[in-house]
C-alpha positions in Angstrom: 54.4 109.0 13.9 55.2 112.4 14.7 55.1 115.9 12.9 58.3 117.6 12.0 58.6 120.1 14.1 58.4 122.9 11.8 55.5 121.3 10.6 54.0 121.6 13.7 55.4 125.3 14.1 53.7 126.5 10.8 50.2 124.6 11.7 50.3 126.2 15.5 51.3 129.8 13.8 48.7 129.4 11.2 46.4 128.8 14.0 47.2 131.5 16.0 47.2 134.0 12.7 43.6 132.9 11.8 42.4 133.4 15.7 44.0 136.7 15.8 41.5 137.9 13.2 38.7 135.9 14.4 38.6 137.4 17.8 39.2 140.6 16.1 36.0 140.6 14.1 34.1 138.2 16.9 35.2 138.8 20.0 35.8 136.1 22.8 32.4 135.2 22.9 31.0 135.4 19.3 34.3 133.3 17.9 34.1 130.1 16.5 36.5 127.1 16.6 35.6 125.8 13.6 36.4 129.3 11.5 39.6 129.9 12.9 40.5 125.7 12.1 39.3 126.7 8.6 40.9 129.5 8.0 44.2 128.1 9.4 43.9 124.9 7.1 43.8 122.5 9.9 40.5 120.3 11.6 39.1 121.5 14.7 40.3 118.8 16.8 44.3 120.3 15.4 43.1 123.8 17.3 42.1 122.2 20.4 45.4 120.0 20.4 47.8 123.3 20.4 45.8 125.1 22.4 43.5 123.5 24.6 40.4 125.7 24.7 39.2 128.9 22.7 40.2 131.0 26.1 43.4 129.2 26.1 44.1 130.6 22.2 42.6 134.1 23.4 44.9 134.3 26.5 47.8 133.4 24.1 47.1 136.2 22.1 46.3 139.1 24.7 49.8 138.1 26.5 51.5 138.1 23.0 50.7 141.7 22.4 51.3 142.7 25.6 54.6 140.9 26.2 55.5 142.7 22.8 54.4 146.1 23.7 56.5 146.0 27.2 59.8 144.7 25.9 59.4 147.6 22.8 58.9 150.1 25.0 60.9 149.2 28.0 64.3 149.4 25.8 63.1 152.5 24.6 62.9 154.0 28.0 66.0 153.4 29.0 67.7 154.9 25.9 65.9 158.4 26.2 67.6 161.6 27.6 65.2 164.1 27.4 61.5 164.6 27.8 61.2 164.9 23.8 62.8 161.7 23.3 61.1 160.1 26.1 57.2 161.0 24.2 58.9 160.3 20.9 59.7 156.8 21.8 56.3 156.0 23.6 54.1 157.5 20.3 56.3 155.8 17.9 56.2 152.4 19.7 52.0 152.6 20.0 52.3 153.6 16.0 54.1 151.1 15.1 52.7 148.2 16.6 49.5 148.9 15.7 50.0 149.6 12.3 52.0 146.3 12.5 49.2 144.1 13.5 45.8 146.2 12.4 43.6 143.3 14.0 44.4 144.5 17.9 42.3 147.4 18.3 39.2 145.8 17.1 40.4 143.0 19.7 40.5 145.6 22.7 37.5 147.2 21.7 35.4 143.7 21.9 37.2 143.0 25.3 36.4 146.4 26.9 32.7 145.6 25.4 32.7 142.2 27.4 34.1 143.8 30.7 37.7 144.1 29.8 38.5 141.6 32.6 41.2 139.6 30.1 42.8 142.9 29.0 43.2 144.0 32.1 44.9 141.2 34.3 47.2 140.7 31.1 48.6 144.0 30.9 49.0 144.4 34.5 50.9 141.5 34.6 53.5 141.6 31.9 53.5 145.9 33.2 54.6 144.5 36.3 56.7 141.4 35.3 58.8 144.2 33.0 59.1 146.2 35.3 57.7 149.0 32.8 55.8 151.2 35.0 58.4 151.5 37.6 60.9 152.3 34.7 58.4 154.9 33.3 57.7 156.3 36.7 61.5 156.6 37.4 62.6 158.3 34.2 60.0 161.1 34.5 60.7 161.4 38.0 64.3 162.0 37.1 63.7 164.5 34.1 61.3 166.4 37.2 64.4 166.1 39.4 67.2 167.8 37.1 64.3 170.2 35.6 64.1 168.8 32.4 60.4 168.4 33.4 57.8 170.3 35.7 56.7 168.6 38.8 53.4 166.5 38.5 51.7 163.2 39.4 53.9 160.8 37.0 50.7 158.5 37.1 48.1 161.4 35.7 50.6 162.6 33.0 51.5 158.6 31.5 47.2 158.2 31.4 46.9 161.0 29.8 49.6 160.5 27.4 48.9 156.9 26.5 44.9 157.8 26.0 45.9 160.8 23.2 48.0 157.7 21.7 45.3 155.1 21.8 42.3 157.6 20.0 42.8 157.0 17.2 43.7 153.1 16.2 40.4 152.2 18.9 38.3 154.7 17.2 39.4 155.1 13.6 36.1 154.1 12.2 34.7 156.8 13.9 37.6 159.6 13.6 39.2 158.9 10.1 35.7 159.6 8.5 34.7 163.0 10.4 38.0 164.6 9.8 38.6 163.0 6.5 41.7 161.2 7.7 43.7 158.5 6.0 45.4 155.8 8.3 48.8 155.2 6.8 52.0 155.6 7.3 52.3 159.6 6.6 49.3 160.3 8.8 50.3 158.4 11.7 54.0 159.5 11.9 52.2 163.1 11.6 49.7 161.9 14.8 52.7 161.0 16.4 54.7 164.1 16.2 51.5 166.0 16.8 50.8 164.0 20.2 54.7 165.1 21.6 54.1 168.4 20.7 50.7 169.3 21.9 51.7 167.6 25.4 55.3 169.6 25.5 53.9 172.9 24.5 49.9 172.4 24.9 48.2 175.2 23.0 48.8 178.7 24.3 51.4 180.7 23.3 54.2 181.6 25.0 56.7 184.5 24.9 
């Protein structure tokens, strides 16, 4: 006999909601099977059913944030017509995804500690399926061309950019406490606004 098929919908999300956190707080390597299947309400052998293997459910994961984060951004892209805009857009979409799921940068950080290897080929891959970078590349080069923007490596700037957004949600444990910060909603639409405007007017005054 088989499940309904929102039956089997709610016990595969359920799975992939307690697996999230697990990897969050374990990693790849310290997570355990049998605590996601308990969390998730289902018996071990459910987990394996869905998904195979515990790098199976990890891989699902990494290429859900990912393929999230490059269809957010990419519409926003294309919809900006000014370099404000354009940094606006990037910092808002970083906010809000990672206020929206609070488990991912404990998830990066216990990647990068096991050689980043996963992170990496995923987000190169949905980057390149999306056609992200090119779109990224091709609007700055654009704002360069009709002066909107000075001329620069397009590559440097979006690293550079990208890292001042990333600070914070991978090293909140660290930052919130020495500046006495609170990560919510108020603070991070302040970060955000802070970000555009330190990289469009950096920090000496001009006449």
């Amino acid at each position: 006999m088989k499940l309904p098929k929102e039956e089997i919908m709610n016990k595969k999300d359920a799975i992939f909601q307690a697996s999230c956190f697990e990897f969050a707080e374990h990693g790849l390597a310290g997570a355990r099977v049998d605590r996601i299947a308990r969390a998730a309400g289902v018996n071990k052998a459910m987990v394996y059913y869905y998904f195979r293997s515990k790098e199976a459910l990890y891989t699902n994961i990494v290429n859900w944030f990912f393929q999230m984060l490059a269809e957010a951004m990419g519409q926003k892209i294309q919809q900006c017509a000014d370099p404000e805009e354009l940094l606006t857009a990037i910092a808002q979409t970083y906010g809000a995804l990672f206020s929206d799921h609070p488990f991912v940068p404990r998830l990066l950080l216990h990647d990068l500690a096991e050689g980043g290897t996963r992170i990496g080929e995923a987000l190169t891959r949905w980057i390149a399926s999306s056609g992200l970078k090119s779109k990224l590349v091709s609007r700055i080069q654009a704002m360069v061309k009709t002066g909107q923007m000075r001329e620069m490596d397009p590559r440097q700037f979006v690293i550079s950019f990208i890292g001042m957004n990333l600070m914070v949600p991978l090293l909140e444990k660290v930052v919130a406490p020495l500046w006495g910060l609170s990560n919510d909603a108020k603070f991070r639409q302040s970060r955000a606004e802070s970000i555009v405007d330190l990289t469009l007017h950096g920090v000496i005054p001009r006449n």
